[in-house]
N, C-alpha and C positions, 0 to 999 in steps of 0.2 A: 222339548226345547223350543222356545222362538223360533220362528224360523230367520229373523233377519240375527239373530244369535248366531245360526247355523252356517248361514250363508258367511258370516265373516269367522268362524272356526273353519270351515272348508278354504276359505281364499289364506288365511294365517298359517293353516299346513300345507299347501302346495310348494310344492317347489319351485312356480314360478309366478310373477306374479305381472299384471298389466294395470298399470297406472298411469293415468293421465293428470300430469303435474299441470296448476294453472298457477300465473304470475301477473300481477296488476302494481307497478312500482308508483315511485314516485313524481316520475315524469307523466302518468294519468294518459301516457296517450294509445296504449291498445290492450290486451290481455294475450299473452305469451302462455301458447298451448304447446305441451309434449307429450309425446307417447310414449311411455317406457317400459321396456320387460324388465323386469327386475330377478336375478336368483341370489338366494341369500339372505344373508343382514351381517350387520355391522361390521367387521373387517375383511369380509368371506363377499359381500353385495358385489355382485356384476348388474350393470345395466346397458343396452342398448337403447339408444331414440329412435325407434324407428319414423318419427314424423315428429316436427315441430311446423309451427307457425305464429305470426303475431295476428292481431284481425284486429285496424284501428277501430278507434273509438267513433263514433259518430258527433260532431261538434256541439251537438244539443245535450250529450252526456258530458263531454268534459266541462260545458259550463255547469252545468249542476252540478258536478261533483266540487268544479271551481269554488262555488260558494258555501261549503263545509269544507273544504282541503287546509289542514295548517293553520285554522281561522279561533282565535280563542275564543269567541262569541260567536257562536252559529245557532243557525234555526231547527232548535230540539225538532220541529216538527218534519222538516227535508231530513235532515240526519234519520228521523226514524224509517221516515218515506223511502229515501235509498237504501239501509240495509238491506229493503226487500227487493227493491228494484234495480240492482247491481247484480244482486245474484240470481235476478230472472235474466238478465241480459248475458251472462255470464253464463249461463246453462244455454242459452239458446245458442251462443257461440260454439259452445264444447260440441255440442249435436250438430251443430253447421258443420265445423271440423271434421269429426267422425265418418257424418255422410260424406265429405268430398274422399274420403282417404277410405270406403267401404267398409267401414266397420261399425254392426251394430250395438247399443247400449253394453249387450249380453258379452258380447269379447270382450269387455273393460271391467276389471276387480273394483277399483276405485278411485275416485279423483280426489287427488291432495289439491284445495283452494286456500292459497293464503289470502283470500280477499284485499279491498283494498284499505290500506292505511289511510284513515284522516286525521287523526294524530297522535303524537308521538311525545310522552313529557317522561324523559327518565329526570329525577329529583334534582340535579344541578339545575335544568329548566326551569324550576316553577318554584313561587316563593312560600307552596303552603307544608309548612314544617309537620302537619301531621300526617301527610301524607308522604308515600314512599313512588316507585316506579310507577309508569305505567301508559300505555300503550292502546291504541284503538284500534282495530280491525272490523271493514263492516261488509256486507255482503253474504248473506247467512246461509249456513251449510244445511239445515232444513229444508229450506225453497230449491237448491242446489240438485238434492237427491232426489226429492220427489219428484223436481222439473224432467231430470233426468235416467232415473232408475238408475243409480248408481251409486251404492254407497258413497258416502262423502265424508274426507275428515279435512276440517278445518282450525280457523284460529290458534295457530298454533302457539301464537306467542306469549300466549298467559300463560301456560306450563313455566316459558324462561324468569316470567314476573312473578308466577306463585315460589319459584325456587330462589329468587332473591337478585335475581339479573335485571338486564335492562329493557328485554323486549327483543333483543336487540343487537349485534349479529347474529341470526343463528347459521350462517354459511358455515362455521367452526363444524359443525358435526356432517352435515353432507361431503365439505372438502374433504375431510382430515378421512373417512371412509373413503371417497371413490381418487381423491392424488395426491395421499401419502406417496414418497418415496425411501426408497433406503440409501438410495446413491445420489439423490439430488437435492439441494438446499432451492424447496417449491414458497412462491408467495401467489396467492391466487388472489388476483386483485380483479375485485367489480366497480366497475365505475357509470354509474345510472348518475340519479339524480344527487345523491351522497356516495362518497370514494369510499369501500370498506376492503378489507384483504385478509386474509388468512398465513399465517407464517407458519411452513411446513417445515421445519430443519429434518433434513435426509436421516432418515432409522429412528424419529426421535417420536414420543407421543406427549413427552412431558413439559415444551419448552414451547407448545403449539400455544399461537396469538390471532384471535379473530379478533376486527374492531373497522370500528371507523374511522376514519383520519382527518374529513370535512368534506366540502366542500367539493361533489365532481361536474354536474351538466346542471345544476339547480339554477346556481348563480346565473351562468351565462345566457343559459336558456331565457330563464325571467328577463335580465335586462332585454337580448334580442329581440322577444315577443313586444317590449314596452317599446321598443326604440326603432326598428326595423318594421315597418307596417308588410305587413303578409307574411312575416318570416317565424319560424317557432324557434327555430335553432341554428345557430352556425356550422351551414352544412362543411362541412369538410375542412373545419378551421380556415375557411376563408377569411373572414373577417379579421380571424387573429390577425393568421400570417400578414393582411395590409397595416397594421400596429405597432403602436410603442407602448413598452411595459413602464408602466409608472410608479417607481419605486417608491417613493412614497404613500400613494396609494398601497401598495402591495405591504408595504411595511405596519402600516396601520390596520390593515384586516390580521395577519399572520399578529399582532401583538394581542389580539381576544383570545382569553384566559381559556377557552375550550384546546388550542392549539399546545397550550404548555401541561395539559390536565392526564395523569396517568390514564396507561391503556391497563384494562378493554375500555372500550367507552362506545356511545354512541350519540348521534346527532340527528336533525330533520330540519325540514324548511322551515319549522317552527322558529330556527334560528338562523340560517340563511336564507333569506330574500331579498328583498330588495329595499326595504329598510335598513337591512343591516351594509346592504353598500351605502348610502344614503347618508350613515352615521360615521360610516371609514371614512365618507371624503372629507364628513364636517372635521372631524377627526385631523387627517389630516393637513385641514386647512385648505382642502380641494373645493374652489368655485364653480369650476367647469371641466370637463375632461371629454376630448374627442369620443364616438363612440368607440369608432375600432382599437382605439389606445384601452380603452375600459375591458372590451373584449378580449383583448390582448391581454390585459394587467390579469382577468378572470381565472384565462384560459393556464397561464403560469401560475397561480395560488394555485389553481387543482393541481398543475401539475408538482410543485413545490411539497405542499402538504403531504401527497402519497410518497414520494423519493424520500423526505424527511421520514414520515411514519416507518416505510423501509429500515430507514437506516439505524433508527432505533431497536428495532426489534431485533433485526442480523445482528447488531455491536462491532464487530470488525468487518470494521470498510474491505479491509483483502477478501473477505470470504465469498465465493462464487455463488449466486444465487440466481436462479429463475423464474422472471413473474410471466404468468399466462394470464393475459386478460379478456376480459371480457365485460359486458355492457355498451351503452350506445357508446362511452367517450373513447372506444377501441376504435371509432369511425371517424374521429377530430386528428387529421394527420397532425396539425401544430400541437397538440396535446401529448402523442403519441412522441413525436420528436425532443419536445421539453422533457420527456419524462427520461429519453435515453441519454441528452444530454446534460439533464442533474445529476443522475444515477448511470457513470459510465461502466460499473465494474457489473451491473447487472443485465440478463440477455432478457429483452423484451420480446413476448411471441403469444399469436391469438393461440384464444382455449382451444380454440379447435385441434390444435396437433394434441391433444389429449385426447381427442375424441369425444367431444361435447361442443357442438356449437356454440359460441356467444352466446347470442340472442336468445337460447333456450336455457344457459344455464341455471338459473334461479330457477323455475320450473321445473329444472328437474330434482335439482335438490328439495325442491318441496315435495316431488314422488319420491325419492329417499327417505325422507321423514316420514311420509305417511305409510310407508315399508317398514320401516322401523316400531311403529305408533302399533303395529298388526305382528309382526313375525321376530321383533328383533328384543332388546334384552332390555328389560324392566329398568333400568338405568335410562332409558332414554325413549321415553314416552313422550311425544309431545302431542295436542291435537284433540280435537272432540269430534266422537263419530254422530252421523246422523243418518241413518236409513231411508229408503222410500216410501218404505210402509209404515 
């Protein structure tokens, strides 16, 4: 037999397994490492993190990543340049990690890399009728494994596109495994650079809703950076909370046909940027708008969107439900307070009383999947493995 054959039949029957989940969103600005034991698969999976971390970007990467991120003309030749060199920097991170936390290559089964997305066109995006979904991820699990001797499975998201999906939640299967409840109606809402959530109705498997809903730190962050010289984000919804929401404004983004279009769905900055504010003001007839009023108006459509997306999915307003969040927009207090004041019947609470950190969740669901991709049931393959050797 192989032996790297062998080595992933011996980690596929153990009973327990150590994967080191990596996450690179959309907001570009660091790689979210965790450490998980994993026993099990599919409704039976226990994990523990025993170590997370983020480890920022360095400024000279996020501009180069800048100039392919989102961009419908980019330079074939950087685009090729970086799948290699994302995933050299991204291996060297994982191994920075490991040594701070004593753990050599050889204690780690595998590392689940969802690489980074640079873009993203499910078919209501793009105007070429012979073409269907589809999705970029780059950062190559090759260079990954070898850099690091450690099995690697990545890309996982052409599995969802070869099966007829968008790319695009794939939270719906890590959630719906590790906080299913039987007594509790769960919404597990992320809010990075796009708002997406999972609808868990207490006992239920059949009535379960991953998607996206729009717009969550993409918007805001952009204008900030453009508008606020040194600033990348509104820390702590400052900016909001000095603001006025401009209904107008707000009325004119909330009427883009993405917002009325059935769920599941998904979105990217592909279509929120800063064009697309640009076009709501012209839209609305908007000449000028204070910045913090803008911020303000942003900071409310995210919150807006996900309470609506909510309320859709639940159907009766009476019904109790609980969202656990997570992503950076869990750190925008004005976000956090809009969202409890549109959505009063429901209890807002970080992921963490779950037992999963925020800031590691996506990473760890990507070690979930690539637990799954090895030990768990032929339904639910996602990922291409890649060896060392």
């Amino acid at each position: 037999m192989n032996p790297n054959i062998k080595a992933l039949s011996r980690i596929a029957s153990s009973d327990e397994r150590t994967i080191v989940g990596l996450m690179s969103g959309t907001s570009v600005d660091g790689l979210d490492i965790a450490v998980c034991k994993i026993w099990g698969s599919g409704k039976s999976t226990k994990v523990n993190v025993t170590h997370h971390t983020t480890i920022p970007y360095t400024p000279e990467f996020k501009t180069a990543v800048a100039q392919i991120f989102s961009i419908k003309h980019a330079d074939l030749e950087l685009v090729t340049l970086l799948h290699a060199h994302i995933a050299r920097v991204h291996a060297g991170m994982v191994l920075s990690a490991l040594r701070s936390w004593g753990f050599q290559a050889s204690n780690i089964d595998l590392i689940a890399s969802h690489g980074q997305t640079i873009y993203h066109a499910p078919k209501f995006m793009h105007p070429q009728s012979a073409y269907g979904n589809a999705t970029l991820q780059i950062g190559d699990g090759d260079i990954i494994s070898t850099a690091t001797g450690i099995i690697t499975i990545s890309d996982f998201r052409q599995k969802h596109i070869a099966a007829g999906g968008e790319g695009a939640p794939l939270a719906l299967y890590g959630d719906t495994i590790l906080f299913a409840s039987e007594t509790e109606n769960r919404i597990l809402l992320n809010m990075g650079g796009i708002a997406n959530f999972t609808y868990l109705p207490a006992g239920q498997t059949t009535h379960v809703i991953s998607t996206d809903v729009g717009p969550a730190n993409t918007l805001i962050d952009g204008y900030v950076k453009a508008n606020y010289n040194g600033l990348n984000y509104d820390s702590n919804g400052e900016i909001a909370s000095s603001g006025i929401i401009h209904e107008a404004f707000v009325n004119a983004v909330l009427a883009h046909p993405f917002f009325n279009a059935a769920f599941p769905k998904t979105v990217g900055p592909e279509l929120f940027n800063q064009e697309f504010i640009e076009a709501a003001c012209k839209t609305a007839g908007i000449v000028s708008i204070p910045h913090q009023d803008m911020v303000a108006s942003l900071s409310y459509i995210t919150a807006h969107v996900i309470t609506d997306g909510i309320h859709k999915v639940v159907g009766d307003a009476s019904k109790k439900v609980v969202v656990y969040a997570s992503g950076g927009g869990i750190h925008n207090a004005y976000i956090m307070q809009q969202l409890q004041n549109l959505y009063s019947n429901a209890s807002f609470k970080n992921l963490e009383t779950l037992g999963v950190h925020p800031d590691a969740k996506e990473a760890v669901l990507f070690a979930v999947l690539a637990n799954e991709a090895v030990a768990g049931s032929p339904t639910l393959s996602m990922g291409k493995i890649s060896f060392p050797q």
